[in-house]
N, C-alpha and C positions, 0 to 999 in steps of 0.2 A: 643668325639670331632673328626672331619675328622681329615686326617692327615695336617701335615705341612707339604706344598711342597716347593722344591727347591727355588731361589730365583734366578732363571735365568735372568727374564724381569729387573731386575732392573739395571739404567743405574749408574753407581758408576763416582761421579767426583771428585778429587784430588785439596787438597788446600795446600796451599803453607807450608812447615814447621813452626809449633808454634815458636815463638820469644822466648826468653828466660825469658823475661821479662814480660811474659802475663803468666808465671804458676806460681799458685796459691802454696802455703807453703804445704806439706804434710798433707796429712790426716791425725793425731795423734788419736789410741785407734778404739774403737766401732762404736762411735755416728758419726752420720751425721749431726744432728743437733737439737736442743732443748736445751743445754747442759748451755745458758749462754753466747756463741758467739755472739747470736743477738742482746742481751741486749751491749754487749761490741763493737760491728759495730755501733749503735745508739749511745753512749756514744763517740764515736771516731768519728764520722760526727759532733758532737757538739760539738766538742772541740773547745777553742777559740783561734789560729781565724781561723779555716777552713770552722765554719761554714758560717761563715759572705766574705768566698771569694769563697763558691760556691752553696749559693742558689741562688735559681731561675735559674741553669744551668746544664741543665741534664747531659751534655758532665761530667761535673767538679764531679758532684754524682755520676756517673759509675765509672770516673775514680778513685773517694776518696772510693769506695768497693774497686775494682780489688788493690789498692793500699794496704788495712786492707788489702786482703786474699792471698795478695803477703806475708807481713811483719808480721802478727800478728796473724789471725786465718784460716783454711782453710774456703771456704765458696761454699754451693752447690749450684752454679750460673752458667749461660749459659756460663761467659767467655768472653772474647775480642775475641776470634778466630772463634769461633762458631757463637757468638752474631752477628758477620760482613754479617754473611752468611743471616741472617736473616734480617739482615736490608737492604741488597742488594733487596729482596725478596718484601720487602716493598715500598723502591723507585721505584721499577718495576709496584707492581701490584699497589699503592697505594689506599689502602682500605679504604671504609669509615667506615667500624664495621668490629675491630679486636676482638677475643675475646682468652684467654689464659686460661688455664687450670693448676693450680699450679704456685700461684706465691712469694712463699720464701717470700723474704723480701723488693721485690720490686726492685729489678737490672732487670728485663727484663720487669716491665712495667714500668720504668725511659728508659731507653733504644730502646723499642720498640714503647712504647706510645709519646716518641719522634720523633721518625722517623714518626710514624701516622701521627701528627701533621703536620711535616713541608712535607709531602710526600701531603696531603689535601691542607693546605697553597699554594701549588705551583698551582693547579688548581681551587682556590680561593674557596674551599669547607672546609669540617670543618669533622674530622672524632673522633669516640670515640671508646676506649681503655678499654674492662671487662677483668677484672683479676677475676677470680671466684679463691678463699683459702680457703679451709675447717677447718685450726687452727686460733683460737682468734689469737693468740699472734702474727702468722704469721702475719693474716691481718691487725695488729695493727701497726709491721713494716713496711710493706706497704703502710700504709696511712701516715705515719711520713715522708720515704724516698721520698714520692710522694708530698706532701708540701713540702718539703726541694726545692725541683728538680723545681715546679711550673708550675708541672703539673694537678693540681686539674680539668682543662677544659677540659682537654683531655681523664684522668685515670677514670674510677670509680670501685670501688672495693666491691667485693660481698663475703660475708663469710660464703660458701654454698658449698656443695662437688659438683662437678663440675655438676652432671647431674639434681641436683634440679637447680642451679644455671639458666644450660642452659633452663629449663623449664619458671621460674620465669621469664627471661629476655624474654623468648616467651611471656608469660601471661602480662606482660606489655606492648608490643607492641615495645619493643628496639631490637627487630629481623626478624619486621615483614619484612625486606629485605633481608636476612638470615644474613650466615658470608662471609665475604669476605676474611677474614685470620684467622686459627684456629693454636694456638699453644700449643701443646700436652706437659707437664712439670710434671706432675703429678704421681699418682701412676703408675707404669709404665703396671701392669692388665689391668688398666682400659682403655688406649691407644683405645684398639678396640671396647671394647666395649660402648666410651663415642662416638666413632666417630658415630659408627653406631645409637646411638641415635638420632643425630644432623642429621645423614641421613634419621631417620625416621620422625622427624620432619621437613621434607623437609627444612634442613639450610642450607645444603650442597648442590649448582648446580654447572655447568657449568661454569668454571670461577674462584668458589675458589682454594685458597692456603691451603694446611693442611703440617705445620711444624713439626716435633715432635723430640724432641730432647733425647739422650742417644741411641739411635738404636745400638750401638755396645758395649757401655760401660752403663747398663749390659747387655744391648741388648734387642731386643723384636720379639721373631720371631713371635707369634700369629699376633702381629699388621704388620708387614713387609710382611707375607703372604695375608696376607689381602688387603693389598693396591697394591700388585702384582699381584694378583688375574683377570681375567679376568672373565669380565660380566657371560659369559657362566659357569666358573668354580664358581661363589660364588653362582649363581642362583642352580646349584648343589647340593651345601654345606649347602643350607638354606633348604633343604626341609624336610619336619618334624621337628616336637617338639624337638625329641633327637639329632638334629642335632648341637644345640646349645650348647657352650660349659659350663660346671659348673663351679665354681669358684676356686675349686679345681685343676680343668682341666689346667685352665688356668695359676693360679699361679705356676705348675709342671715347667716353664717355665722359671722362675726368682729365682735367689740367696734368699735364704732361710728366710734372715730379710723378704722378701716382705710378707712372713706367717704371721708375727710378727705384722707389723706395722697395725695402727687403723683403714688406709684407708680401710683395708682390706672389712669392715664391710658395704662400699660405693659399693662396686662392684657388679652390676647390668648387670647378662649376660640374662636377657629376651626382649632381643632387637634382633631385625633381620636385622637392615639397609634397605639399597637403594641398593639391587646385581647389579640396570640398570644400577649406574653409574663408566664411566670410566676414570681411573684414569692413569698419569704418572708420575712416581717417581724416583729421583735421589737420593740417596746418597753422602751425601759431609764425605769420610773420613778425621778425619785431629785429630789432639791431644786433648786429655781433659786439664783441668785446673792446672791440680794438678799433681805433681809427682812423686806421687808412682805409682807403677806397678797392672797390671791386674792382677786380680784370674784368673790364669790359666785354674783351673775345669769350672767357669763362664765363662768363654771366650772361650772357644773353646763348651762349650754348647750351645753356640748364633751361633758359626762360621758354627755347622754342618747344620744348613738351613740356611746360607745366601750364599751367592757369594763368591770364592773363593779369590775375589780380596782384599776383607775387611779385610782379615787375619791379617794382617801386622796395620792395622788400630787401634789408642788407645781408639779413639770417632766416634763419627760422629752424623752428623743430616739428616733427612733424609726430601725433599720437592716433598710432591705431588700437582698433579692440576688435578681438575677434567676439563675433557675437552668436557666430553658428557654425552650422556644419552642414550643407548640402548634401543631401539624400542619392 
């Protein structure tokens, strides 16, 4: 694999201190998730009577998670803080086909497939919302919090690892416009290599958004060099066979579970991307969800190719736009 180069280009913007009341209850033990929490977040949305005073109200859904993973279990969601960043992103560019890449339990396509919604609604258009999940069980929550929420016209939900997914939704004709917002949630490997798919499948022009979230917490530099990259340097970096990174290669990258977990087995680096296209990318640092502290060894493994300014950073999300096409 070429090397990782510094992470100069990137333009870093600063968000307001997390509220105290938007982090999430400690991580307790190992698990991130599988563990029985999900089953216990469904069971605590249907309690009576919360459920019956916030269906069909996506605000009231977000808010009754962020509420569980304040008070009851931690939960690996985008958050109030981060989430804001993204929905700002949305009322901006408002897109008629979002599509996400890992979607938990369904807090950022309530969340996000919201903001679609009323972001379309305002220019009397109509937009839809793929959540591509690779675990049943996941999707399963997904599909519940998303009826809860009443958002079935907006949401549709695929239980596919992200790059069959994105195929599939090609082979049906629900991308023959590409994406107009891509949100990166997933194994955090595959970040690069799932983008550069959707690139080669010309999904990616001129005009999209690619969101991707965790860039510092636990970080990614493969994909953050990549998106910093200019035309000239990935056209570079692509040539030859062995230029491409192995799976191996890539995971050297991430904290040591990402060996572990099953995505692993999705990770598909025989893809080359679109090197024409160019892209601009901000970093938004600001706090994660939860309050326990960084792995220090993890965190400053991320910090030596990024920007010095991130140092001090707990999270962050990072938004690109392609804004061209190199000749």
């Amino acid at each position: 694999m070429g090397s990782i180069r510094q992470l100069s280009s990137l333009e870093v913007g600063l968000r307001p201190v997390l509220d105290a009341s938007c982090v999430y209850k400690d991580r307790e033990g190992d698990a991130y998730c599988s563990d029985g929490r999900e089953v216990a977040l469904l069971k605590y949305l249907w309690s009576s009577p919360r459920q019956s005073m916030i269906r069909n109200n996506p605000k009231r859904v977000v808010d009754a998670i962020d509420q569980f993973a304040r008070e009851e279990e931690w939960l690996m969601n985008i958050g109030p803080e981060k989430g804001a960043i993204v929905v700002d992103e949305i009322a901006k560019a408002k897109p008629r086909t979002m599509v996400e890449m890992g979607g938990y339990i369904g807090y950022s396509a309530v969340l996000f497939g919201d903001a679609v919604r009323r972001a379309n609604k305002e220019r009397g258009g109509k937009g839809v919302f793929y959540s591509l999940e690779c675990d049943p069980l996941h999707a399963a929550a997904i599909t519940i919090v998303v009826d809860l929420a009443g958002l079935q016209d907006t949401v549709k939900i695929l239980i596919r690892p992200a790059d069959e997914g994105i195929k599939e939704l090609l082979g049906t004709g629900d991308l023959d416009n590409g994406i107009d917002m891509l949100f990166l949630d997933h194994y955090k490997p595959s970040y690069v290599t799932d983008l550069k798919l959707c690139e080669d499948l010309g999904l990616i022009m001129p005009g999209t958004v690619i969101v991707a979230d965790n860039v510092v917490d636990p970080g990614n530099p493969p994909y953050l060099a990549y998106i910093s990259a200019t035309p000239e340097q990935k056209i570079e970096d692509a040539k030859g066979w062995d230029a491409r990174p192995s799976a191996e290669e890539l995971i050297e990258y991430f904290p040591k579970r990402y060996q572990e977990l099953k995505e692993r087995e999705y990770l598909n680096t025989d893809v080359f991307g679109n090197p024409r296209l160019i892209y601009e990318t901000t970093v938004h640092r600001n706090f994660a969800t939860r309050g326990d502290l960084l792995n220090m060894k993890n965190r400053y493994r991320c910090f030596q190719f990024c920007s010095k300014t991130l140092r001090f950073a707990k999270d962050g999300v990072s938004v690109t736009r392609c804004v061209g096409l190199r000749k």
